[in-house]
N, C-alpha and C positions, 0 to 999 in steps of 0.2 A: 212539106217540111223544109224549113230553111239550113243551110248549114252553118247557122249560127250558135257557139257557146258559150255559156258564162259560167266560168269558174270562181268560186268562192274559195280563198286561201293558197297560199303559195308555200305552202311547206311540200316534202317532199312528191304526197300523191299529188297534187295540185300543180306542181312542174312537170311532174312526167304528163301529167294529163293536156296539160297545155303544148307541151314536146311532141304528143302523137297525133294531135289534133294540128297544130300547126303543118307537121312535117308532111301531111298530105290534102293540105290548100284549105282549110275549115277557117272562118272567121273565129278567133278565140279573142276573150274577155276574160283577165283575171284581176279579182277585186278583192283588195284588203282592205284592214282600216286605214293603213300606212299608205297605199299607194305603189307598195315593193316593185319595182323594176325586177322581172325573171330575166332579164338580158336574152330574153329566146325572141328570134327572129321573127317577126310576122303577127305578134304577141301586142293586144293593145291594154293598157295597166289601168285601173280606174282605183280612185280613193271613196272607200264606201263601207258606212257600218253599215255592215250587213243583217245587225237587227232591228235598223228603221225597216218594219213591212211595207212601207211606200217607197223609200229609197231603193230597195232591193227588188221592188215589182217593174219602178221607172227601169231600172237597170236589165231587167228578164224581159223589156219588152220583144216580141221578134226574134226572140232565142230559142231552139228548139231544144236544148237540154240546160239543165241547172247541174251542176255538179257542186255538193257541199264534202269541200276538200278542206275545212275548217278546222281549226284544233288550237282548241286554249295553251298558251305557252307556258302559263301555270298550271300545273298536273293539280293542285289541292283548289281551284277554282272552278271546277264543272257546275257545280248545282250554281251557281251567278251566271256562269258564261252560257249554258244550251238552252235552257228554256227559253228566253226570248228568239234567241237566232234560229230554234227549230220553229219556233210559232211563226215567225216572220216569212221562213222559209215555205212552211204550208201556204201562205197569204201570196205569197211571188209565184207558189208554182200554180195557183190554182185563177190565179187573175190571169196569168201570160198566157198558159195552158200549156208550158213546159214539161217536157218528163223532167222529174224531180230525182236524180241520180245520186244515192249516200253512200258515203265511207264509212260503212260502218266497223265492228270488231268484233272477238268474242266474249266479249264481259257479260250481254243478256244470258248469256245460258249457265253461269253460276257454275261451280264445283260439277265436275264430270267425273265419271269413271269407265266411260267408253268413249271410242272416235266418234266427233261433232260431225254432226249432220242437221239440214236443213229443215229439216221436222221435229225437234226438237224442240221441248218447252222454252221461255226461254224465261227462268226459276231462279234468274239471280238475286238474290238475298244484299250484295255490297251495296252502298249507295251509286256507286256507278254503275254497275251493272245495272241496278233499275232504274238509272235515267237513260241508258238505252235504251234498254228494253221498250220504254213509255215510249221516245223519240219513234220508236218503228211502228210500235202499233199505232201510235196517233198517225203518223203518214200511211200505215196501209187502212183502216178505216175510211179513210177521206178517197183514199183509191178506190176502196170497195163499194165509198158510196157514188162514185162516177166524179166525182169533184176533182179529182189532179190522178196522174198520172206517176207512179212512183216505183222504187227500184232498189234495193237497200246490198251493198257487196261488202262480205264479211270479211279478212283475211287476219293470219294471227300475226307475234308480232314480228315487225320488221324488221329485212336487212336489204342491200343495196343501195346507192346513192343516195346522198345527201342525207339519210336518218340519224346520224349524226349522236349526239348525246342524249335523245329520246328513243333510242334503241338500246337492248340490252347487250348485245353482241357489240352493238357500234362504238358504243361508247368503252368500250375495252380494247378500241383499236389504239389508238392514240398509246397509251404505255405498251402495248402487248406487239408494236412492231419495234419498237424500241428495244424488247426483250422484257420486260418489266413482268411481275407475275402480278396476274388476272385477281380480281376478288368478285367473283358475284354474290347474288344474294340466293338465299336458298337451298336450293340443293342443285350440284352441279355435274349430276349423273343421274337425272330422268329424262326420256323424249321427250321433246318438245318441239312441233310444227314451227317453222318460219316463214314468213310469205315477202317473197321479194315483191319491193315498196312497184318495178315497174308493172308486176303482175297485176298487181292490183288495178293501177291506171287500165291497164289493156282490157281488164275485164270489166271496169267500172266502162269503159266507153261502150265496150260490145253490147253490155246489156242495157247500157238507156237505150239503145238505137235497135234494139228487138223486142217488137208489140209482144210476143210469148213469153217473153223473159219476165215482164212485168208483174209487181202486184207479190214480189215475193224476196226470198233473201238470195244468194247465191254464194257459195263458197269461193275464194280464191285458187284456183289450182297452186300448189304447193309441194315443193320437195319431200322427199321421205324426213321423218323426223330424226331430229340430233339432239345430244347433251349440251348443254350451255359448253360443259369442256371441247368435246370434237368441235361444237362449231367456232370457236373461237381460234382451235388451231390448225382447221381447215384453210379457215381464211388465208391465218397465215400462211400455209403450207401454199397457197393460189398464188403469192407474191415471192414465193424462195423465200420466205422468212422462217426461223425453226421454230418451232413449238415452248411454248411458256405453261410454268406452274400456271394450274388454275387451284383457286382453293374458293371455298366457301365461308363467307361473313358467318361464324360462329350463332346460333339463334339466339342466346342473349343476347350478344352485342345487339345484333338488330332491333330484340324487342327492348332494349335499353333507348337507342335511336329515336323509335317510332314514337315514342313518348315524348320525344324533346324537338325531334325536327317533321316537318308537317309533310312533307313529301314520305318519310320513309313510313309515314302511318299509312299514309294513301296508299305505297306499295305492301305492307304488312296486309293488307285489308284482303289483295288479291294474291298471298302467296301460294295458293291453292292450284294455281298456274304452275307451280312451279315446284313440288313439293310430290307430283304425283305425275305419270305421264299426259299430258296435257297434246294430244293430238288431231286434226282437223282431216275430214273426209272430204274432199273433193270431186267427188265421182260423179256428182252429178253438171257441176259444171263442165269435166270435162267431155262428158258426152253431150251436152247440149247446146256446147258452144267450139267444141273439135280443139280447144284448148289445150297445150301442155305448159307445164314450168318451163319456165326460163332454166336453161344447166345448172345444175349448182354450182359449179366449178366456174360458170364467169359471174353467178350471182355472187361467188365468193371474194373474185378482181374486184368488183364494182363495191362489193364492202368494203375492203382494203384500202379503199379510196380516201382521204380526209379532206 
């Protein structure tokens, strides 16, 4: 096996993944449509749609993992944007003979009412949820039949570096170190698992590069879970900043919203996250990979960050 990588997307997993693969001598490849310069050292950039299946196989030649760190920057454009680039995807890992390493989340498993676990149907109902869902089983089928190599890590949603205004905590930094009160949506006093964005990188690398890991999902190891309120005045409390009103967007207003602007439908669709305690089990990755969280307390500095 070479220690060569190709990274697909430079948002936040796709930097970090690029950051721990550089930082210990790994040829790393990170390709967008744009070309982005990650400014990380040792890092070569390629401009490349990643759903031409030829462009993207030329580009996986000689790579020992594919990492799809990808993420449409328009949240109400999935059903356009993944079908092609998971098909393409299947087509690059299975000509190269790449392990095929996914970001994936927890949208497949739909409405819970116990801690997520890897065995788990995965019974989502939203339209996003079942184009996960489809995304994984079409790569583990292809696995199962000898044809590629594949690897799918869950984690829920993110904080840490760079997640920026596609984080729900993150994006309440910005006013909320200012002092400004909070507005989330929802409800803003049920658990809810957060998985730091480096976590995920760490564990997305561990398991392409373990034959036993393969062929399956693996959860993010993850903090104890928080309210949308403590974590947001956690953070702050990480920075010496004090504590701000949190209040919740009233549910009319929102289902007023969702009606009129296309993202809040998209969020409306999954507020089932957020409305109930929504928690992620870990247990198995962390015994099968001697894994822990990141502290919460500097996962909190590194959200703080803007």
């Amino acid at each position: 096996m070479t220690d060569r990588h190709l990274i697909v997307g430079a948002g936040p997993v796709g930097r970090h993944v690029a950051q721990l693969l550089a930082a210990r001598g790994s040829e790393v490849t990170v390709a967008t449509r744009s070309g982005t310069d990650t400014g990380i050292d040792g890092v070569t950039h390629l401009k490349l749609d990643a759903s031409d299946a030829d462009a993207l196989s030329a580009a996986a030649d000689g790579v020992s993992v594919i990492y799809n760190c990808a993420n449409p920057a328009d949240y109400t454009t999935w059903e356009k944007f993944w079908p092609p680039l998971a098909a393409a995807f299947l087509v690059a890992a299975e000509r190269s003979g790449a392990v095929y390493a996914i970001t994936g989340n927890l949208y497949p498993y739909g409405p819970v009412d116990k801690p997520m676990t890897e065995d788990m149907p995965d019974a989502a109902t939203d339209h996003k949820g079942r184009l996960r869902a489809t995304m994984w089983a079409e790569a583990k089928a292809l696995h199962d039949a000898g044809r590629i190599r594949t690897v799918e890590v869950r984690g829920s949603d993110y904080v840490g570096t760079g997640v920026g205004g596609n984080g729900h905590i993150t994006r309440q930094m910005p006013g909320a170190l200012e002092g400004k009160r909070a507005w989330v949506l929802n409800r803003k006093d049920v658990p809810h698992t957060f998985t730091d964005v480096l976590d995920t990188a760490r564990l997305l690398i561990a398991a392409a590069e373990d034959e036993a890991a393969l062929g399956r999902t693996w959860h993010v190891p993850s903090n104890p879970p928080r309210t949308q309120e403590q974590a947001i005045n956690e953070v702050l409390n990480s920075v010496g900043k004090p504590a701000v009103k949190v209040s919740a967007v009233p549910m009319p207003v929102f289902a007023a919203m969702a009606k009129v602007v296309p993202l809040m439908r998209e969020l409306r669709q999954l507020s089932y996250q957020w409305t109930a305690p929504y928690v992620l089990d870990d247990s198995a990755a962390r015994e099968h990979f001697g894994m822990e969280p990141t502290p919460w307390d500097e996962v909190c500095r590194r959200t703080a960050v803007l």
